[in-house]
Wavefront OBJ file of the C-alpha trace (Angstrom):
o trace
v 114.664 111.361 -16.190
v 113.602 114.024 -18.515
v 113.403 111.306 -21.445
v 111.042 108.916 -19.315
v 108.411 111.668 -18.535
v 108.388 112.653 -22.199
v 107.056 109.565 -22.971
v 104.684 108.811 -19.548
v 103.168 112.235 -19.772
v 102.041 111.679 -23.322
v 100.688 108.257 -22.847
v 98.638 109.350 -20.026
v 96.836 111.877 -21.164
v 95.925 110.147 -24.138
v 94.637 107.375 -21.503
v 92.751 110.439 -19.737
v 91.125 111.003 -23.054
v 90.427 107.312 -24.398
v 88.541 107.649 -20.584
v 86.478 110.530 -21.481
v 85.509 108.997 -24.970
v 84.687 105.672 -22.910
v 82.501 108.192 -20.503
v 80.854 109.853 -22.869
v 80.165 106.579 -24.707
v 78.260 105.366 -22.098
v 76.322 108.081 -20.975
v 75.433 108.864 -24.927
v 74.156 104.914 -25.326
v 73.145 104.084 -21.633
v 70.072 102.602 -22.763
v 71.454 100.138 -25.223
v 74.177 99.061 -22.935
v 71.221 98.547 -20.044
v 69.501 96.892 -22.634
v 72.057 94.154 -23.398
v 72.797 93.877 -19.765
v 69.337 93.503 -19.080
v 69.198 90.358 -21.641
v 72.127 89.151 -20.265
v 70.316 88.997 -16.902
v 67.018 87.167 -18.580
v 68.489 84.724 -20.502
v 70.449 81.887 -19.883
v 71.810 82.029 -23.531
v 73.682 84.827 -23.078
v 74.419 84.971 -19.601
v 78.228 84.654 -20.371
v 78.188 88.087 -21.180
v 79.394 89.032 -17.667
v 82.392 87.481 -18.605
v 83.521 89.282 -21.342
v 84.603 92.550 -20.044
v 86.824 90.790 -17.366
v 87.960 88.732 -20.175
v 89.179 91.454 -22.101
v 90.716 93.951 -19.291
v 92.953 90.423 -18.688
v 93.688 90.377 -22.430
v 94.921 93.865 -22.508
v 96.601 93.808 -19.180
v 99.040 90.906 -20.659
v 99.497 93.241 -23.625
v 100.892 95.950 -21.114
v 104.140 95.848 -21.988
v 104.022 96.039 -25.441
v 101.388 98.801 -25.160
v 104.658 101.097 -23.393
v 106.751 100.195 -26.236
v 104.189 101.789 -28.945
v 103.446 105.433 -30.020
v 100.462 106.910 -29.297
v 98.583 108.649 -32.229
v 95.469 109.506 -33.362
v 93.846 107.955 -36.599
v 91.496 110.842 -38.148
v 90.246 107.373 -40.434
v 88.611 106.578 -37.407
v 85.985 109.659 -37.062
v 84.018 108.852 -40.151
v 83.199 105.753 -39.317
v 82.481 106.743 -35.266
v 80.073 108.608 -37.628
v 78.830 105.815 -39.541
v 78.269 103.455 -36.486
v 76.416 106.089 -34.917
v 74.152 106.683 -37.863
v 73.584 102.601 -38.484
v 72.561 102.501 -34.886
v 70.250 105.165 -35.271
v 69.138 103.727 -38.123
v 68.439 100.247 -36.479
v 66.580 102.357 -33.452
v 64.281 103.802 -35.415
v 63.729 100.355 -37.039
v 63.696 98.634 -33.723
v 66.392 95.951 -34.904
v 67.788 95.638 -31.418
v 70.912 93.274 -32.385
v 71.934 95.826 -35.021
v 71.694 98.754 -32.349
v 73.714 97.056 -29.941
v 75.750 95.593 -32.041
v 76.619 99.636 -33.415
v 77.199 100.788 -29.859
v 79.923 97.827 -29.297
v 81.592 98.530 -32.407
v 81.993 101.872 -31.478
v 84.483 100.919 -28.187
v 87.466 99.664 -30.571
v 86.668 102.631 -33.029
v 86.981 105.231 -30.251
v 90.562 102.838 -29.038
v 91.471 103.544 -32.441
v 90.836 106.955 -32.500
v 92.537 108.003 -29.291
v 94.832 105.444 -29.267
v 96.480 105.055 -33.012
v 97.062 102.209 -35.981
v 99.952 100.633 -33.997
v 97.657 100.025 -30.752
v 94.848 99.071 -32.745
v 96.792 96.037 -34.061
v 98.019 95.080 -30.623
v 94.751 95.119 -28.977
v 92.864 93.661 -32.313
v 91.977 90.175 -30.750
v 90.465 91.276 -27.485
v 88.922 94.543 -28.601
v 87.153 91.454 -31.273
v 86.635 89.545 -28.560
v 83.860 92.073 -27.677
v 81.374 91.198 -29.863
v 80.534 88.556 -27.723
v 78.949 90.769 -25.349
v 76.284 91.497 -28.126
v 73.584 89.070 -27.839
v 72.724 87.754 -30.751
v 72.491 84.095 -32.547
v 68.667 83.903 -31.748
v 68.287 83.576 -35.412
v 69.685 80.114 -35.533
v 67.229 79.205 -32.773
v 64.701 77.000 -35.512
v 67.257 75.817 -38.047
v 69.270 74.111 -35.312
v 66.034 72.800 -33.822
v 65.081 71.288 -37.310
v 68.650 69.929 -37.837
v 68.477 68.206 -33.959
v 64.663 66.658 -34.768
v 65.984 65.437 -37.878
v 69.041 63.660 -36.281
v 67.173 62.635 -33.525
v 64.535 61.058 -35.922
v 67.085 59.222 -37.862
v 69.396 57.975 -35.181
v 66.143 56.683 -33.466
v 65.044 54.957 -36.989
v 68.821 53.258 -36.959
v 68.708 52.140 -33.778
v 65.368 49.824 -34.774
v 62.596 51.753 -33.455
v 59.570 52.848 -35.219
v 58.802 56.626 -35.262
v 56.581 59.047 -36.778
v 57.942 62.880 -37.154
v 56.142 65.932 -38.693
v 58.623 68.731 -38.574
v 59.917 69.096 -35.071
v 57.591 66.848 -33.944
v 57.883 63.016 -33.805
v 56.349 59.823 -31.846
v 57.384 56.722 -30.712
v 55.161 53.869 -29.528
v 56.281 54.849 -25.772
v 55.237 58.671 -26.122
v 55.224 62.034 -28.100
v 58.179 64.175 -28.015
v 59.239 67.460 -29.305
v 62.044 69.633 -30.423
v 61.771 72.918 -28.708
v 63.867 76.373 -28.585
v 65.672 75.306 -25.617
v 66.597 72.333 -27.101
v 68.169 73.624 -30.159
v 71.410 73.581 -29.005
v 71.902 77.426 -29.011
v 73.249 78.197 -25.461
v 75.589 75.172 -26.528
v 77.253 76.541 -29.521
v 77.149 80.332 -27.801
v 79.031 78.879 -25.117
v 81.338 76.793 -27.011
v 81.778 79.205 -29.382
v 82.795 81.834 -26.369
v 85.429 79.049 -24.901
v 86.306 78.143 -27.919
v 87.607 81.030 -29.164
v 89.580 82.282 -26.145
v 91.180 79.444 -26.329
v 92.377 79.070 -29.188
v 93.936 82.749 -29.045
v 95.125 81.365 -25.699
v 97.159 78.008 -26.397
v 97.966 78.396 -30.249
v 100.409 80.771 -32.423
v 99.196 79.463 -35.564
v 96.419 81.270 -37.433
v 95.301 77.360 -39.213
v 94.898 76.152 -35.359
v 93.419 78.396 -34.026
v 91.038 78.628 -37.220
v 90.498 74.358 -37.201
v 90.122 74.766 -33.239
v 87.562 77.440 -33.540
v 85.133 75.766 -36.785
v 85.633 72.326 -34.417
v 83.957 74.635 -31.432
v 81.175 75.402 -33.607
v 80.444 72.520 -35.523
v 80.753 69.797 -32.365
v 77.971 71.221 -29.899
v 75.304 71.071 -33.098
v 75.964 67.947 -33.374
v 76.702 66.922 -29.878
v 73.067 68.173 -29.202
v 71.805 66.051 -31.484
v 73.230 62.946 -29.780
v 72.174 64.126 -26.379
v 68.380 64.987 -27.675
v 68.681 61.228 -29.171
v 69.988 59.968 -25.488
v 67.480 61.801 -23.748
v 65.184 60.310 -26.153
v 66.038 56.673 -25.639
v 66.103 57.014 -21.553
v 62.348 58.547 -21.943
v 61.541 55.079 -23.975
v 63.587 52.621 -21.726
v 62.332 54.367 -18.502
v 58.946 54.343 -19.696
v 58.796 57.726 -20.035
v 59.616 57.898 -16.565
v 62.814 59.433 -16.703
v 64.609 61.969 -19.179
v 60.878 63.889 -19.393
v 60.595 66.953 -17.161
v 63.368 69.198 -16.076
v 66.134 66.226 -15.571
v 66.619 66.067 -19.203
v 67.932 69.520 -18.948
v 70.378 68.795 -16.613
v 71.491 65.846 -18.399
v 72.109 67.641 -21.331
v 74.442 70.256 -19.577
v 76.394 67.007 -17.831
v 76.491 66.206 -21.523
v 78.115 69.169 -22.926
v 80.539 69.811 -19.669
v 81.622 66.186 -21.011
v 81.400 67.184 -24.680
v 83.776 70.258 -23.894
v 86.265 68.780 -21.433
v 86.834 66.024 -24.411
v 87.476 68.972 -27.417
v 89.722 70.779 -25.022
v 91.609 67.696 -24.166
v 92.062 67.439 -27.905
v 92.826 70.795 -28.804
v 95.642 70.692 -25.732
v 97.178 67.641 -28.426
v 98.651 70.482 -30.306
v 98.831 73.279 -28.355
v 101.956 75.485 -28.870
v 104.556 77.018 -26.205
v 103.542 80.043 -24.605
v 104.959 83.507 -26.264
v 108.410 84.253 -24.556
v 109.394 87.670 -23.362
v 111.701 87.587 -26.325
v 109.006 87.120 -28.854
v 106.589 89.570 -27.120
v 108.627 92.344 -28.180
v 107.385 94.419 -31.405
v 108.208 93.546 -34.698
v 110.779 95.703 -37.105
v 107.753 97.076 -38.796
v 106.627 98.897 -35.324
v 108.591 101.618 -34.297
v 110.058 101.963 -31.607
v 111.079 105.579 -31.488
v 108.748 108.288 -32.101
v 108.000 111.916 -32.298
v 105.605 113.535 -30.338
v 102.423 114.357 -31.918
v 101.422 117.810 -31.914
v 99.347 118.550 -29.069
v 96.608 120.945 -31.054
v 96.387 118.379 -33.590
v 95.219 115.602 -30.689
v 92.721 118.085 -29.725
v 91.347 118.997 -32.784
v 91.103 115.132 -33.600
v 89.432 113.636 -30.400
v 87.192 116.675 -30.275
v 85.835 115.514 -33.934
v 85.519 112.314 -32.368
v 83.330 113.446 -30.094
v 81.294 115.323 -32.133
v 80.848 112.488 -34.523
v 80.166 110.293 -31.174
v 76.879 112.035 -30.304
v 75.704 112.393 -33.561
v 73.749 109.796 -33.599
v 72.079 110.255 -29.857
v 71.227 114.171 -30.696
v 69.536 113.074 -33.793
v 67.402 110.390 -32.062
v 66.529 112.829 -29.841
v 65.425 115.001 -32.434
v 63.305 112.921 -34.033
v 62.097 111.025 -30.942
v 58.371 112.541 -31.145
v 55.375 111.721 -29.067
v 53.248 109.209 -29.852
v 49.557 110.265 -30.035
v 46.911 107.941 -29.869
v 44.753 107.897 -33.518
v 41.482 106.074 -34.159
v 42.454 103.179 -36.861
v 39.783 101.887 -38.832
v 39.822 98.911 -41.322
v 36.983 97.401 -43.398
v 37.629 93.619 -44.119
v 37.146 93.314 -47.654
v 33.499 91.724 -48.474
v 33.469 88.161 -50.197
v 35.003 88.273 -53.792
v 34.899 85.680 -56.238
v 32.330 83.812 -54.231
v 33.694 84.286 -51.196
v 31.215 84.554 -48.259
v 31.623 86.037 -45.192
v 31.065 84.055 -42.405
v 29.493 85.258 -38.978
v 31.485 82.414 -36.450
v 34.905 81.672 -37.115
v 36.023 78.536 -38.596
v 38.937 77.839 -35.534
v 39.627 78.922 -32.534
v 43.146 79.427 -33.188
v 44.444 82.584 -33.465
v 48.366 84.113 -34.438
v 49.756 86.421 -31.846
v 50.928 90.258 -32.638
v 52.169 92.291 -29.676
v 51.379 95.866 -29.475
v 49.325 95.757 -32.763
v 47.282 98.984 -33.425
v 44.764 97.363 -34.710
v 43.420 93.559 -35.165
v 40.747 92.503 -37.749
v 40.413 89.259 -38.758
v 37.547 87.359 -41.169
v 36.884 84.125 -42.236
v 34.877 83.112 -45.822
v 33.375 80.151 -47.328
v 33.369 79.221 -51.172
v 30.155 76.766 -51.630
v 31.780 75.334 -54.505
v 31.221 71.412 -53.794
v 29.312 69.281 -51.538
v 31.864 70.860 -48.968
v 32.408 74.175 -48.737
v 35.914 75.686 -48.512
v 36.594 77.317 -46.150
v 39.395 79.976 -45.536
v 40.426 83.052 -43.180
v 42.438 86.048 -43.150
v 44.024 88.269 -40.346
v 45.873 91.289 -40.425
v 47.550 93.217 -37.562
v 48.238 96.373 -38.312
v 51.239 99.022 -36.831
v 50.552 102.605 -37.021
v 52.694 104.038 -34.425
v 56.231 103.630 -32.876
v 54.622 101.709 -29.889
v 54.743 98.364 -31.613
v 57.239 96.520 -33.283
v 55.631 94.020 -36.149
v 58.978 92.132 -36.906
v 59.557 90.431 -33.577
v 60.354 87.033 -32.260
v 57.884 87.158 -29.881
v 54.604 87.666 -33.162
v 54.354 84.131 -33.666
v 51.571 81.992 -35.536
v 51.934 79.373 -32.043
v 53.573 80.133 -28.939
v 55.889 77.297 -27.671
v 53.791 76.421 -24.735
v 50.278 76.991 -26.414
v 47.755 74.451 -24.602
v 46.156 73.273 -27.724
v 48.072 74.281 -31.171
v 51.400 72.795 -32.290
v 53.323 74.151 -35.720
v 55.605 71.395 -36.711
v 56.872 73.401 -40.082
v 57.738 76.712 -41.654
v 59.448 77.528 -44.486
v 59.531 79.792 -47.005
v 58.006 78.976 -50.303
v 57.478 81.082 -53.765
v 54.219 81.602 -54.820
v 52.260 83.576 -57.930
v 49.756 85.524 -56.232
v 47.052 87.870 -58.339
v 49.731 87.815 -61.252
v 52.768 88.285 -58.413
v 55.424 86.707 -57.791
v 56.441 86.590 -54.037
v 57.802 84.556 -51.311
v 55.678 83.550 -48.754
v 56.164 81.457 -45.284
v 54.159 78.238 -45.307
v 53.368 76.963 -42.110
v 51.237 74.011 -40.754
v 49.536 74.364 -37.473
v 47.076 71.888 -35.980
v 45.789 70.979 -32.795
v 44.264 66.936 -31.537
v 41.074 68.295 -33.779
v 42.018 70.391 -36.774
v 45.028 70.652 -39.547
v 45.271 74.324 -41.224
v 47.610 75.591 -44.099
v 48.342 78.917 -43.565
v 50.663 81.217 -45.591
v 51.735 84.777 -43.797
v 54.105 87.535 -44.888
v 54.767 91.281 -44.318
v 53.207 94.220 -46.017
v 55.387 97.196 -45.421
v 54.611 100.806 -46.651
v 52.615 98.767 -49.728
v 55.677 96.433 -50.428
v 54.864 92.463 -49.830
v 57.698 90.745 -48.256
v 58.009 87.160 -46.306
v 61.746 87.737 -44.512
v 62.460 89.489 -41.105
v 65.674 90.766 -42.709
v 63.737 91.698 -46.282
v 61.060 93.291 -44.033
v 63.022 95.530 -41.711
v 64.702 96.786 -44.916
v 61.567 98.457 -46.455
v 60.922 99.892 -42.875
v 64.614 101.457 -42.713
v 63.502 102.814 -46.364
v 60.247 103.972 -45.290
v 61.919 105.929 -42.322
v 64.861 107.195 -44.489
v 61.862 108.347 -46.568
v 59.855 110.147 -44.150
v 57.117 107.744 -44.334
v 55.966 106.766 -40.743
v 54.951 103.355 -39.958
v 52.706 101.829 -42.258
v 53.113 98.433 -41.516
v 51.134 94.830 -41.183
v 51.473 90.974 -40.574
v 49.169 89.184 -43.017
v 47.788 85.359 -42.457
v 45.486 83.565 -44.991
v 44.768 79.939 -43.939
v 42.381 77.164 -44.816
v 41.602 74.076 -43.304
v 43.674 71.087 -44.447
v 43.015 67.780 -44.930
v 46.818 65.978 -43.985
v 46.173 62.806 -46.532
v 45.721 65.063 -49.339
v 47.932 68.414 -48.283
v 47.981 69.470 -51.984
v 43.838 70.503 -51.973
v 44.842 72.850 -49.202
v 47.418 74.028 -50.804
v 45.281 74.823 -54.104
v 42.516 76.300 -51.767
v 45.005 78.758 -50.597
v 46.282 79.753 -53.723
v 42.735 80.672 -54.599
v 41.998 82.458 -51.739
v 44.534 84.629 -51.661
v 44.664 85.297 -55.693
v 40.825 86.266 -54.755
v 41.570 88.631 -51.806
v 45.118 90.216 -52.387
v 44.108 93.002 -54.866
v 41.650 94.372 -52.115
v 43.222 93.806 -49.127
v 46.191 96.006 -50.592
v 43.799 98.431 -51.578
v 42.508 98.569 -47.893
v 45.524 98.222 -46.449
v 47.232 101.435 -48.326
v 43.831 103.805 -47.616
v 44.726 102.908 -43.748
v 46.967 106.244 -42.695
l 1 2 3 4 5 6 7 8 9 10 11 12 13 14 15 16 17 18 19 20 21 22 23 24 25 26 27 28 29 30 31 32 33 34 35 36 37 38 39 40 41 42 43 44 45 46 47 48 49 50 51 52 53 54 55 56 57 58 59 60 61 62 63 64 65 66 67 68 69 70 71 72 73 74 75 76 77 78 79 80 81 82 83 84 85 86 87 88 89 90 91 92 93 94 95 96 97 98 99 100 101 102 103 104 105 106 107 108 109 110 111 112 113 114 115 116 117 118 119 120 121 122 123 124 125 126 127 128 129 130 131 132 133 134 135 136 137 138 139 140 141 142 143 144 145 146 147 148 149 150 151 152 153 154 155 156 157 158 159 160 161 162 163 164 165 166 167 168 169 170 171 172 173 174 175 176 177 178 179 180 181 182 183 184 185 186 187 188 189 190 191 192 193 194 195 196 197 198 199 200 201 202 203 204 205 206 207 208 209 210 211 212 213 214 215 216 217 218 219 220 221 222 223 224 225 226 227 228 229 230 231 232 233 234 235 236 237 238 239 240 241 242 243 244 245 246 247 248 249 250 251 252 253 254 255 256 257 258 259 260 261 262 263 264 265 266 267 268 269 270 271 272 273 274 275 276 277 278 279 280 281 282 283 284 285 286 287 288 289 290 291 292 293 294 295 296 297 298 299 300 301 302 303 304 305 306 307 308 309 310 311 312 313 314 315 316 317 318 319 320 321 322 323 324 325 326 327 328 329 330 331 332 333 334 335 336 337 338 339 340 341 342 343 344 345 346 347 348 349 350 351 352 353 354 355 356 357 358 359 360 361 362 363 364 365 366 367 368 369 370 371 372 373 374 375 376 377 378 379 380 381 382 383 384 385 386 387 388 389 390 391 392 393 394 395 396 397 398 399 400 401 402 403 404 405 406 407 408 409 410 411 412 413 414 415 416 417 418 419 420 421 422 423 424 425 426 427 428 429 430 431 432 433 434 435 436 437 438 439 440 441 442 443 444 445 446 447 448 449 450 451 452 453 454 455 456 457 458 459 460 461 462 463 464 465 466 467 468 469 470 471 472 473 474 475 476 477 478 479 480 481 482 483 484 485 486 487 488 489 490 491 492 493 494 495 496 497 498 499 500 501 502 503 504 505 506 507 508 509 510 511 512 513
């Protein structure tokens, strides 16, 4: 009787403080945890989120009776990187990269298990204490390569089956109608969620690391495809119909019939060579666990989780003390006058305009180079962030919004360029509405550094914040009107334009403070 408390009293008090630490977790990161519950509410992408803490209390309740078997220990390797988590997600808060943030508070649940808990729990609960990353919602990133790939598919099974079509990016016509490829047709919330079943299953119905690894890559690399046949049936009932059916908000539903199809069909394949459950025999630890332990020393427990702790709000307390107001400042910017020629014009040369949220400040110009019998004609706009209330890399600052009226941008992508004697990347993009083509080239200046990627750009802003810089910060856009039979003149134009400009907009742009 004596020998059976020993070992409950232990275990619960180390369950009292794995509580606290969960406590204390929450109330330290309550806003990024209402955050990702809050996108979990918004979007249907990531709505199985709800799921996954259920999920994994089931996972570790089946574990329960190897968890009695197991000593209880802390692991002091654990409090330097609680620290380390809580400094990358102050980090990516100060930097507004909200995946990276959440993604830090997650991470720190199985480091605080580990802490309280010990090495040989740890390894027990390893696959569902994993299986919380899925709560973190991220994968937006894939959003425009996957609708690329499914345009591109569609295009060519649609060329295959005999019919005549003309695509530009992720947009492409047939003789029956105009159709497009857009975010909620990439095939995101498909892969998410097959990705999400896939996974527990495999952990469910297979022993074998190689099936569960060959069942998982199959529950990634099905729905892309998948989606591509669906966007190419949808595609085909729009032509046969008449564009009558397969158009509006049906199509959606079709394509979820679809994939409720596509996934019954790769579980009823996977089940093929699913393996015998785990018997009680074979639940039981291995010889390397032990099964038989000493005590740990109660002042050593304290001293450890308390250290845990401390390194737990690290992070939040220095947030807080470098959360300052924001006061309001008069910005002021000069467009740089005409160079090389250049003339400033007095009406713009489109009506289309990029859109930055929250900017501080918005100036934009446009110039015309009487060179020839027609002039050329280019633009530039800058938004500008001065202050913590705006965020410059974001998904929603976009050259064309998805359901803009008039403009359509049927490609992006990244191209190098030699600009004023520089080498840089920049993102080429063409946008164009029923009555005008422009080429336009954009990219990030950050704290006086030009860069074209998100990921490239929020690294000079976690430098400049390291550095005790601020937020100097600003989305560039040169673009020029373009001809479509002859792209390359555009393209020239540009280069021009910008080898004419760049030396004083950074000028301008690094006297703004």
């Amino acid at each position: 009787m004596n020998t059976a408390n020993a070992s409950i009293n232990p275990m619960r008090s180390r369950l009292v403080w794995l509580g606290g630490l969960m406590a204390a977790l929450l109330a330290l990161f309550w806003s990024t945890f209402a955050d990702i519950v809050h996108i979990w509410w918004r979007s249907a992408t990531f709505a199985h989120g709800f799921f996954v803490l259920p999920i994994v209390g089931y996972l570790i309740w089946r574990k329960r009776s190897i968890l009695q078997q197991i000593p209880f220990t802390t692991a002091p390797l654990a409090i330097p990187l609680i620290a380390l988590t809580g400094l990358l997600w102050l980090l990516a808060r100060l930097t507004e990269v909200a995946v990276v943030e959440q993604l830090a508070a997650v991470l720190l649940i199985p480091l605080l298990v580990w802490l309280a808990l010990g090495w040989a729990a740890i390894r027990v609960l390893a696959f569902p204490l994993a299986f919380l990353l899925f709560a973190v919602p991220m994968g937006e990133e894939l959003v425009y390569p996957l609708m690329q790939f499914t345009a591109a598919m569609t295009v060519g099974m649609l060329r295959l089956t005999g019919l005549q079509v003309f695509s530009d990016g992720t947009f492409f016509s047939l003789p029956s109608g105009d159709w497009s490829v857009v975010a909620a047709c990439s095939g995101i919330r498909y892969l998410i969620a097959s990705l999400f079943l896939g996974v527990l299953y495999a952990y469910l119905n297979y022993r074998s690391v190689w099936r569960r690894i060959a069942f998982i890559a199959l529950s990634a690399i099905v729905p892309v495809f998948a989606n591509g046949v669906r966007a190419y049936l949808i595609v085909m009932i729009g032509h046969l119909s008449g564009m009558r059916l397969a158009v509006g908000v049906d199509h959606l539903i079709y394509g979820w019939v679809f994939f409720g199809l596509v996934m019954f069909l790769l579980f009823a394949l996977g089940n093929l060579w699913s393996e015998p459950p785990l018997t009680d025999a074979s639940e039981k630890l291995g010889s390397d666990l032990p099964t038989s332990f000493p005590p740990e020393p109660a002042r050593r427990s304290l001293v450890m989780l308390t250290l845990g702790l401390l390194m737990l709000a690290l992070g939040p307390l220095l947030a807080n003390l470098t959360d300052r107001p924001y006061t309001a400042q008069s910005l002021a910017f000069e467009m740089p006058a005409g160079r090389a020629d250049w003339q400033a014009l007095s009406s713009p040369i489109t009506d289309w305009k990029p859109r930055y949220l929250g900017a501080s400040l918005e100036v934009r110009q446009d110039f015309q180079q009487p060179v020839t019998d027609h002039p050329a004609l280019a633009g530039v706009y800058l938004a500008f962030y001065g202050n913590p209330a705006g965020e410059l890399v974001n998904s929603e600052n976009v050259l064309v919004t998805q359901n803009d009226p008039a403009w359509q941008m049927p490609s992006r992508y990244a191209v190098q360029a030699r600009i004023a004697g520089q080498d840089m990347t920049v993102n080429e993009s063409k946008v164009r509405s029923s009555g005008q083509t422009l080429l336009v080239w954009d990219w990030y200046w950050i704290d006086g550094h030009l860069v074209a990627s998100d990921y490239g750009a929020k690294l000079y802003e976690a430098l400049a914040v390291i550095l005790g810089r601020g937020q100097r910060q600003a989305g560039v856009v040169l673009y020029t009107t373009m001809d479509e039979v002859k792209p390359e003149l555009a393209r020239k134009r540009l280069q021009r334009f910008a080898d004419d400009m760049l030396p004083s907009l950074a000028e301008h742009l690094n006297a703004i403070h």
